[in-house]
C-alpha positions in Angstrom: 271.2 109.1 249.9 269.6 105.7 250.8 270.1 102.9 248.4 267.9 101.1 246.7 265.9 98.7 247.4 264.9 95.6 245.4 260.9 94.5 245.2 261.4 91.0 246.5 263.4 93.1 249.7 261.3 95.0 250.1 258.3 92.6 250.9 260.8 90.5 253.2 261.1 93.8 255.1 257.1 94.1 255.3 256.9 90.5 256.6 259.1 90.7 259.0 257.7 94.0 260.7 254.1 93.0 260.3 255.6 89.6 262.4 256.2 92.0 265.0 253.4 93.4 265.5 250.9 92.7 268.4 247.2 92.5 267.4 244.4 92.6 269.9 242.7 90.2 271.4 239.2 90.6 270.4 237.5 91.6 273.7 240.3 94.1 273.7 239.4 95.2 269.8 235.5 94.7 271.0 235.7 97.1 274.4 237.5 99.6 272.0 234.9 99.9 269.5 232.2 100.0 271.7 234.5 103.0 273.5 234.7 105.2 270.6 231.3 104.8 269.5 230.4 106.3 272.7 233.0 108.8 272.5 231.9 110.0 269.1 228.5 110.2 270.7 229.6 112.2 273.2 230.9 114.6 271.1 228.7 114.6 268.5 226.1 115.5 271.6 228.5 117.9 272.6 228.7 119.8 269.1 225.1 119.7 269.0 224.3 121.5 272.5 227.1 124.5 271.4 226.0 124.8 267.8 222.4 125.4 269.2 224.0 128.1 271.9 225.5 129.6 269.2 222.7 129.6 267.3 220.4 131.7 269.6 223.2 133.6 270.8 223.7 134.9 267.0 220.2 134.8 267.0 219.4 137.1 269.4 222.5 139.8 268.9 220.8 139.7 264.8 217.0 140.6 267.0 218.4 143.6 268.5 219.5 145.2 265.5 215.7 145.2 264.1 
């Protein structure tokens, strides 16, 4: 079992690791933004063009039964 920590501790922990961390530059941050707004665009397209396949497909196998 791990021992306890104490608030104050605990917070000296947090500072430390978020001293650590590296943070983007902000072309870097601005390039990836830009990125997955295209991506989810390009799936969003993607979803769109097989939901409308499916669509007729369903479509026309619910036709032949009438």
């Amino acid at each position: 079992m791990a021992e306890r920590t104490s608030p104050l501790e605990f917070l000296r922990q947090v500072r430390q690791e978020a001293a650590k961390v590296t943070w983007p530059a902000r072309r870097e941050l601005a390039v990836s933004t830009v990125m997955v707004f295209v991506l989810v665009f390009i799936a969003a397209i993607f979803f769109f063009a097989v939901d409308s396949v499916l669509v007729l497909a369903i479509q026309f196998v619910i036709g032949l039964g009438t």
